[in-house]
C-alpha positions in Angstrom: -8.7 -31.0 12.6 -9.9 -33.4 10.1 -8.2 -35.1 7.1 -8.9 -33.9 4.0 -10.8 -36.3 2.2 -12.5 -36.8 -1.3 -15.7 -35.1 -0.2 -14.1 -32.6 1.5 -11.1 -30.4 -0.3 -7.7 -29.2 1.7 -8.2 -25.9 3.8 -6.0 -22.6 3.6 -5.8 -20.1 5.7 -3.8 -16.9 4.4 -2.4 -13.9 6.9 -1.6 -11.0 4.6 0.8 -8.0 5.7 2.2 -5.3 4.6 1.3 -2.8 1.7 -1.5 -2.5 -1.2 0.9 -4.4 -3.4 1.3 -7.6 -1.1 -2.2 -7.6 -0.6 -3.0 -7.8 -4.6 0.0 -10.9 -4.4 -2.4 -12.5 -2.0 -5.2 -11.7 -3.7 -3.5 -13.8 -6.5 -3.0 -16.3 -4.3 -6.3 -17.1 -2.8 -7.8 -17.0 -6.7 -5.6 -19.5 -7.9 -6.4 -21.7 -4.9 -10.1 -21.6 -5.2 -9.6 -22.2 -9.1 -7.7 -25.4 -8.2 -10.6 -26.6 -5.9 -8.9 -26.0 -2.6 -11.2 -24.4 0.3 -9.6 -20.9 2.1 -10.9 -19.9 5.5 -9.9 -16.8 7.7 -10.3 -19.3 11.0 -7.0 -20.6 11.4 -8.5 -23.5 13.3 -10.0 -24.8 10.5 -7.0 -24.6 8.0 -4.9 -27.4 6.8 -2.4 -25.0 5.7 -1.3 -21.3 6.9 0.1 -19.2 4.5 1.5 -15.8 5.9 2.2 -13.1 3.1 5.2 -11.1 4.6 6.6 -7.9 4.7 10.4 -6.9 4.9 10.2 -3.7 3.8 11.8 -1.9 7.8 12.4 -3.0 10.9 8.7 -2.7 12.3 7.8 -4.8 9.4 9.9 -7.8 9.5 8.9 -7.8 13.4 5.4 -8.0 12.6 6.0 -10.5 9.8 7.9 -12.7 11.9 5.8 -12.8 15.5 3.3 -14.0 12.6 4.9 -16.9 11.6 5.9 -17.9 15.1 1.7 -17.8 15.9 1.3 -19.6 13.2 3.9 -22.4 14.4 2.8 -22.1 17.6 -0.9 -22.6 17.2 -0.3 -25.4 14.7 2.3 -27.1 17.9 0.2 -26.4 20.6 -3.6 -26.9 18.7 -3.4 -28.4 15.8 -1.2 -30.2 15.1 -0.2 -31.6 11.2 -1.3 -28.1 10.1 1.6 -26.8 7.6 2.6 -23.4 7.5 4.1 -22.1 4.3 5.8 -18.6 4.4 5.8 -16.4 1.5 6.4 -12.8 0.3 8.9 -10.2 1.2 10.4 -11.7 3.9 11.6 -14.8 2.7 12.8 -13.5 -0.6 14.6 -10.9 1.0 16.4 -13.6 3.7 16.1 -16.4 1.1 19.5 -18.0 2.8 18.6 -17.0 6.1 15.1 -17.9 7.3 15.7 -21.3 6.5 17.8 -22.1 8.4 16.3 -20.6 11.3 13.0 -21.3 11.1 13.0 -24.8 10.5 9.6 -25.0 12.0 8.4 -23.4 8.9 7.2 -26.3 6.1 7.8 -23.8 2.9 9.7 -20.8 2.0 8.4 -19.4 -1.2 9.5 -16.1 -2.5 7.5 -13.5 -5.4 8.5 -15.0 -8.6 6.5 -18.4 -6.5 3.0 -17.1 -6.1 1.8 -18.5 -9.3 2.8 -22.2 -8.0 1.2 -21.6 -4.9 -1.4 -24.3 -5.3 1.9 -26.6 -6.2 3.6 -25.8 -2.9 0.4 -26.1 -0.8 0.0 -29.8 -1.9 3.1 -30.2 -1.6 3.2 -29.6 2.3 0.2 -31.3 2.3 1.9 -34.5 1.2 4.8 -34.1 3.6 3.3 -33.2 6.9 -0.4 -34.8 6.8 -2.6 -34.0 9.6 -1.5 -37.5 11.7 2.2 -36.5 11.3 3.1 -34.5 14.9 5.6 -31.6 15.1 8.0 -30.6 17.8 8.0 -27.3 19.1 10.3 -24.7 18.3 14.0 -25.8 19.0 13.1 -29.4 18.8 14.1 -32.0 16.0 12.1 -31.6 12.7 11.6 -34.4 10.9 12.1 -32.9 7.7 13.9 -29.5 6.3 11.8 -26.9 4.6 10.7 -26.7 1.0 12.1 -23.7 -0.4 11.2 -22.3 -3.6 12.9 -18.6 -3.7 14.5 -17.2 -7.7 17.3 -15.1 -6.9 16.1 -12.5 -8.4 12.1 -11.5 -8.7 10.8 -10.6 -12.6 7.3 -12.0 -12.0 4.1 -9.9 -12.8 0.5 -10.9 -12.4 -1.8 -10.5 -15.8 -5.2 -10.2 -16.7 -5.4 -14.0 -17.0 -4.2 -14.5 -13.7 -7.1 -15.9 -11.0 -7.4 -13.5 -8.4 -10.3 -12.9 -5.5 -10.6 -9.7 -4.3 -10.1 -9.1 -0.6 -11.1 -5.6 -0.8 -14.7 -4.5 0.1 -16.4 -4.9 -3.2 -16.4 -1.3 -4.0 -12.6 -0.1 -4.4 -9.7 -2.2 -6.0 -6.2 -2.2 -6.0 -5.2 -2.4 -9.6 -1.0 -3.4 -10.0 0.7 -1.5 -13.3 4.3 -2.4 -12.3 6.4 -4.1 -10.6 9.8 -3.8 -9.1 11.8 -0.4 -8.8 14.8 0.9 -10.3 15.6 3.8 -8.1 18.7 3.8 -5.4 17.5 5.5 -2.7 20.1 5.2 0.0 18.0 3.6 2.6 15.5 1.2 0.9 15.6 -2.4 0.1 12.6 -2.7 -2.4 14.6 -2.8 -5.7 16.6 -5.9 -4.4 13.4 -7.8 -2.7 11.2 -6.7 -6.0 13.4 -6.7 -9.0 13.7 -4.2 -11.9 10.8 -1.9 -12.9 8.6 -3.6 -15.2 5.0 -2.1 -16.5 2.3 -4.6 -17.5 1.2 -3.6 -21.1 -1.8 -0.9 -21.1 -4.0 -3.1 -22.8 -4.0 -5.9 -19.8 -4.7 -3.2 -17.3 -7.4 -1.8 -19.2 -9.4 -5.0 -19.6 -9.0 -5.7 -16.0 -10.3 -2.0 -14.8 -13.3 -2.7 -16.8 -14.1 -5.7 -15.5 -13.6 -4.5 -12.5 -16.5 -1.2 -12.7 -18.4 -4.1 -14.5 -18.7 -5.8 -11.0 -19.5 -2.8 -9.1 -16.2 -1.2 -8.2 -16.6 2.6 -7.6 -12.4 3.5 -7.0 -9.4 1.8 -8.9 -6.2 2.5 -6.7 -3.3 2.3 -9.0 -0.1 1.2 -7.4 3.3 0.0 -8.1 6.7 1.1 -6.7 7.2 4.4 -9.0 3.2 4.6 -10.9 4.8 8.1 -12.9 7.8 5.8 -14.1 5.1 3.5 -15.8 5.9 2.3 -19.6 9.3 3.6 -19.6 10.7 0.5 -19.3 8.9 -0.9 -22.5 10.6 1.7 -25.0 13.6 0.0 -26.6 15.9 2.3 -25.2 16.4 1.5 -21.6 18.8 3.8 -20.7 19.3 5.1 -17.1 16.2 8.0 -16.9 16.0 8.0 -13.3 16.6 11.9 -12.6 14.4 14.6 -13.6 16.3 16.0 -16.6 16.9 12.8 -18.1 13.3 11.1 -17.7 12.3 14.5 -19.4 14.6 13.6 -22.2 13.8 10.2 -22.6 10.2 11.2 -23.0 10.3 13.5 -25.8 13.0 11.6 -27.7 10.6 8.2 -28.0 10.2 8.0 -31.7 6.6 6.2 -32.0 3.8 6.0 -29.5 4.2 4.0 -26.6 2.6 3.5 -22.8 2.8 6.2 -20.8 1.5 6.9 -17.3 -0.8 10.0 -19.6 -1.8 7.3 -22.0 -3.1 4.7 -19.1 -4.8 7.5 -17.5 -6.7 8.9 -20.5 -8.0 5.4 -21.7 -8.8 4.4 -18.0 -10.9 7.8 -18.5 -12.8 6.6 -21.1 -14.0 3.7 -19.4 -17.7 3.5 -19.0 -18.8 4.1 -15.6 -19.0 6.6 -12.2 -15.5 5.9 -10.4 -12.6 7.3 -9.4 -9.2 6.6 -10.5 -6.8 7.0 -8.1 -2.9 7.6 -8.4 -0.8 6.2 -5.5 2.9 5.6 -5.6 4.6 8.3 -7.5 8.1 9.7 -7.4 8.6 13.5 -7.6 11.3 13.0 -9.9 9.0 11.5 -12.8 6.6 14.2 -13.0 6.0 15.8 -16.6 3.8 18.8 -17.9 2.0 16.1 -20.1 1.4 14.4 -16.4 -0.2 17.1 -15.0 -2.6 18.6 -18.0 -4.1 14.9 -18.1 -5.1 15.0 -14.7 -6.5 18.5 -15.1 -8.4 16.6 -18.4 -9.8 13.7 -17.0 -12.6 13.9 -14.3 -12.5 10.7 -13.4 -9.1 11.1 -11.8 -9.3 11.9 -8.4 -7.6 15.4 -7.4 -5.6 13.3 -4.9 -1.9 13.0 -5.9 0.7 11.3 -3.6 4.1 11.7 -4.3 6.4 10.5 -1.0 9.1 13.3 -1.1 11.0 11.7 1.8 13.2 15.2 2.7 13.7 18.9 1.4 17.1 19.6 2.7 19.9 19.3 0.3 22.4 17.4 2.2 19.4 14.8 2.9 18.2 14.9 -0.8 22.1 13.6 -1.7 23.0 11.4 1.1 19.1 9.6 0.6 20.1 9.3 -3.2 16.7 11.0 -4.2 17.8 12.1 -7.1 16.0 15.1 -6.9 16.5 18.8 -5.3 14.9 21.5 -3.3 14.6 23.5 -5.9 13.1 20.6 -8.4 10.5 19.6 -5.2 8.7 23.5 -5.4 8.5 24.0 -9.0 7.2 20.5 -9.2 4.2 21.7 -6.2 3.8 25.1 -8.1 3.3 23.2 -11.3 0.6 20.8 -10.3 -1.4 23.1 -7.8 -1.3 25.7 -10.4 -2.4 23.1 -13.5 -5.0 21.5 -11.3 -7.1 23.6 -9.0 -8.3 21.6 -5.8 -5.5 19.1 -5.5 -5.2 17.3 -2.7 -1.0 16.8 -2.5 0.0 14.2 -0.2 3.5 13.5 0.8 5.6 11.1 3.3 9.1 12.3 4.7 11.9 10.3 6.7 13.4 11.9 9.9 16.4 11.1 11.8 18.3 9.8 8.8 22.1 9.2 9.1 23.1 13.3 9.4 20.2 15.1 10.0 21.0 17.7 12.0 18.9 20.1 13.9 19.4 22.6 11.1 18.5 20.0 8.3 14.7 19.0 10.7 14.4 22.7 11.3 14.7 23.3 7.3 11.9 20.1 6.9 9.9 22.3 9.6 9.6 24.8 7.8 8.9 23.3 4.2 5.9 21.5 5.9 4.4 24.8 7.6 5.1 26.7 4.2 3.8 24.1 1.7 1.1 23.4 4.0 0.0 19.4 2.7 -3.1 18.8 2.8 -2.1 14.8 3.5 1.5 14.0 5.7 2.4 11.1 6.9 6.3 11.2 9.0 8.4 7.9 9.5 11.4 7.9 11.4 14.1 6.1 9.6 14.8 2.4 10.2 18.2 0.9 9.3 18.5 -1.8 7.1 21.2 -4.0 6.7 22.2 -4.3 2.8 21.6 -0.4 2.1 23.5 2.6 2.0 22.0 4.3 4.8 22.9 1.5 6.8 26.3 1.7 6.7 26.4 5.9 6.9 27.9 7.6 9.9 26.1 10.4 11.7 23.4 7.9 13.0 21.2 9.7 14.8 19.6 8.2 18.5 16.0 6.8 18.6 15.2 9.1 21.2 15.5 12.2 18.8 14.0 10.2 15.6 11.3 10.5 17.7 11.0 13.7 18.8 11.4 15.1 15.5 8.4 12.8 14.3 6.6 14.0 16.9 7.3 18.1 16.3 6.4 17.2 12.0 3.2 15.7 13.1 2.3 18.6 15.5 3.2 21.1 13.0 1.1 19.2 10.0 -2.0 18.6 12.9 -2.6 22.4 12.8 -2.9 22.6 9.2 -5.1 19.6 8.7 -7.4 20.8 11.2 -7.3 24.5 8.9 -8.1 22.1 5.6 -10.9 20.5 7.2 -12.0 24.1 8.9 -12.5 24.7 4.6 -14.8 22.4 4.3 -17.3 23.3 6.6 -20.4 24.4 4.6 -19.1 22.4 1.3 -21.4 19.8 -0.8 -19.0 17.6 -1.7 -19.4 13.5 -3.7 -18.1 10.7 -0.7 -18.1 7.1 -1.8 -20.3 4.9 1.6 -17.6 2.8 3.3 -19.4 1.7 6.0 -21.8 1.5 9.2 -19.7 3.5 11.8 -21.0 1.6 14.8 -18.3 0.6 17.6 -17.8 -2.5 16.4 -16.8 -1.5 13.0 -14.8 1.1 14.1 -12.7 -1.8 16.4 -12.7 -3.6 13.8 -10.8 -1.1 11.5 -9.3 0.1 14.1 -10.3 3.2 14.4 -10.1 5.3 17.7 -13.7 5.3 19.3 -13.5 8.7 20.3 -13.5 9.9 17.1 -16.9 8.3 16.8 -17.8 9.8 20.0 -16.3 13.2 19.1 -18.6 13.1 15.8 -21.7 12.4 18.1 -21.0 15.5 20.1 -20.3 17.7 17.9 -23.7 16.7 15.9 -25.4 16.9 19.3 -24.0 20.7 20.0 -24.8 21.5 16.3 -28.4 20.9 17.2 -28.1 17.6 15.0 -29.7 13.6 16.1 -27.0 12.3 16.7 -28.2 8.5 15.5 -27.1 6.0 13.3 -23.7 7.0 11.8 -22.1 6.0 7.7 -18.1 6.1 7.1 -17.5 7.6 4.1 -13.9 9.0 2.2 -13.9 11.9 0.0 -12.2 12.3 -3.0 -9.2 14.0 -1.0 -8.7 10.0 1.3 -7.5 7.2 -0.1 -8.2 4.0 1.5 -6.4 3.1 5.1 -4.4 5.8 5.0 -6.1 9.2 5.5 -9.2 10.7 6.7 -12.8 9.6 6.8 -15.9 11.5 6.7 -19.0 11.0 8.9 -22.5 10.8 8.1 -25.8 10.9 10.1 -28.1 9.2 8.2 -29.1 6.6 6.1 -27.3 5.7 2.5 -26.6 2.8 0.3 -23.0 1.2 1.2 -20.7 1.3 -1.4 -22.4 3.5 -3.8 -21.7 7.5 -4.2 -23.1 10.7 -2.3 -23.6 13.6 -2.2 -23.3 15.0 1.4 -22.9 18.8 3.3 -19.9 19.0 5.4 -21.4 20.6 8.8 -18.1 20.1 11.2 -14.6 18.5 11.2 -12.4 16.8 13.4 -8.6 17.5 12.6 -8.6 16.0 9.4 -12.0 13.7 9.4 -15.6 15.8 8.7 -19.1 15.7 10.0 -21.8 15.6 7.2 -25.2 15.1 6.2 -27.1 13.8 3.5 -27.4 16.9 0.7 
């Protein structure tokens, strides 16, 4: 590895984990890199500087986050050595005291309220470890301690001004309307990695979303901690709304007009342009009538909703701090299905949390056969240390977390394969992902017998099986649910609209209307 010299700028290399909303933070951080005139490369060979965006959010997560750092430290050892690596996100504002002091390795610790002085820090390690300097492997003698620049507490929030460079494929965005959480769920550690909830104003969001279908973009994700708790926090009473009846309060006793989750919506609406809006990130207990008749009103708000429910047993509900009920839960799911026809509801639940019994999974069993989601996803819980949870008796044995996780995704498999089975026959308007080839699908990580499944079933169907699109419907949001796939030929990143001629649990075989 080269110097950096005056003809040729510092290079940084970025490793982002975690969810939609760390990705946006690193977004930030790669614009306000290139704005300062430093190069970024995605060949860590080439980099002068590693930055690794963490995650801390379970047990998986900090694993991942931290093997990361360690093949970042070890590459820079072993192959290049003078290469700084800086280590930023969840992780280290979450173990602000800790991962100092044992990962010493590490030239920088920067936590969220940091990622506008990114650039600051980068030069910073520059200046301190240049590339002649040599550093000793893990457990030897580091010749100088780690820059850490962590606030206690996180109240940061990018804007519209902020420099930021997409790392999305050009045609869907993640667009950030809060920040932070102010719910006390039992087994999470968001609210004390994250902060407070706090809304960027409507008029920020706005003028980013339009630049945003300006430059091509066909989907806006919107995401934050709690999306339906957006704007609260800006009314000058800030009292404690968190639970259904008194969120419903708070909203019809504000005395002037003021942000809503309706209000973003409906202006978002009335942007020029073919896209979907999609709503990601919402908490059952936030849900209002007003809510739900927008959503009916606006057609260029996906009829996708997800609203992570975590449990429907009582007991659980309580000892999770969800602070929500059973009964609250299916009015809610009568409510929206009835007030907007075609909805695609998906939901997330925890198993094996600290005194589940079998009669409280059988109970979650049942809900999931009866509600019949057209989207699931099942995590078994993970203790955390600093939580409630963490502390509770009743633990219940990995062995049986995942059993139960297994019987939930068995029981939901049957009824995505039935929602698919609906399709069959269908015109329906996908937005062109993709070339489905093998190498794609490896590199997305998809399983290649789906692709081979596809070209079967398109070969039995009478159909040439040739060259194959990815696609999602209105009903998948990005990464996380199910794709649909095209024989033919169509313009990537652009809108169709194709016939659904087969499924695949919950992906679909199409064609070109």
């Amino acid at each position: 590895m080269k110097e950096p010299t005056a003809t040729r700028p510092a290079r940084v290399g970025l490793v982002s984990l975690g969810c939609a909303k760390n990705l946006v933070d690193t977004e930030v951080m790669v614009g306000m890199l290139l704005r300062a005139g430093l190069e970024v490369t995605n060949e860590a060979a080439q980099a002068d500087v590693v930055i690794v965006n963490t995650c801390a959010f379970i047990d998986s997560a900090k694993e991942e986050s931290v093997n990361a750092i360690l093949q970042s430290v070890e590459w820079r050892n072993w192959k290049q050595r003078g290469q700084g690596v800086v280590v930023a996100g969840c992780l280290p504002q979450r173990f602000r005291s800790q991962l100092p002091v044992l990962l010493p390795e590490v030239d920088a610790f920067v936590g969220l309220d940091q990622v506008p002085q990114i650039v600051d820090v980068v030069r910073q390690v520059l200046a301190r470890r240049p590339p002649s300097q040599s550093c000793t492997s893990r457990g030897g003698t580091i010749e100088a301690p780690p820059l850490v620049r962590i606030s206690p507490r996180s109240r940061y929030i990018p804007d519209y001004a902020t420099p930021r460079f997409r790392l999305t494929p050009h045609h869907f965005a993640y667009v950030k309307i809060a920040e932070g959480c102010n719910h006390p769920c039992s087994f999470c550690v968001i609210p004390r990695i994250r902060g407070a909830y706090r809304s960027r104003p409507q008029a920020d969001i706005v003028a980013e979303a339009k630049t945003l279908v300006a430059s091509g973009v066909r989907e806006l994700n919107l995401i934050s901690q709690d999306s339906t708790c957006y704007g609260m926090d800006l009314r000058p009473d800030r009292g404690n709304f968190s639970r259904p009846e008194r969120f419903g309060a708070a909203r019809k006793s504000l005395s002037r007009p003021v942000s809503t989750i309706s209000t973003l919506l409906r202006e978002l609406n009335a942007v020029p342009g073919d896209f979907w809006i999609r709503l990601l990130y919402t908490h059952p207990a936030h849900w209002t009538d007003e809510l739900i008749q927008t959503i009916a009103e606006c057609p260029k708000v996906a009829r996708y909703l997800d609203i992570p429910l975590q449990h429907i047993h009582p007991n659980m509900l309580e000892r999770m701090r969800r602070e929500t009920s059973r009964e609250h839960i299916l009015n809610l799911i009568h409510r929206i299905r009835a007030g907007i026809p075609g909805v695609t509801l998906r939901t997330a639940f925890i198993v094996g949390f600290p005194g589940e019994t079998e009669a409280c999974f059988e109970a979650l069993l049942d809900f999931i056969r009866e509600t019949r989601f057209e989207r699931l996803g099942v995590f078994t819980y993970s203790r955390e240390e600093g939580t409630r949870a963490g502390k509770m008796g009743g633990q219940v044995p990995e062995k049986i977390k995942q059993k139960r996780r297994n019987l939930a995704l068995a029981a939901q498999r049957k009824i995505a394969a039935q929602v698919a089975e609906s399709f069959v026959g269908r015109t329906i308007k996908v937005l062109i992902e993709g070339s489905a080839n093998l190498a794609e699908l490896r590199r997305t990580h998809t399983n290649p017998r789906e692709y081979a499944s596809a070209r079967r079933k398109l070969r039995l169907a009478g159909k040439p099986a040739g060259r194959f699109l990815m696609a999602r419907s209105e009903a998948d949001a990005p990464g996380i649910d199910g794709r649909v796939y095209i024989q033919g030929q169509l313009p990537v990143g652009a809108f169709a609209w194709v016939k659904i001629i087969d499924h695949m649990d919950y992906d679909l075989i199409a064609e070109p209307d």
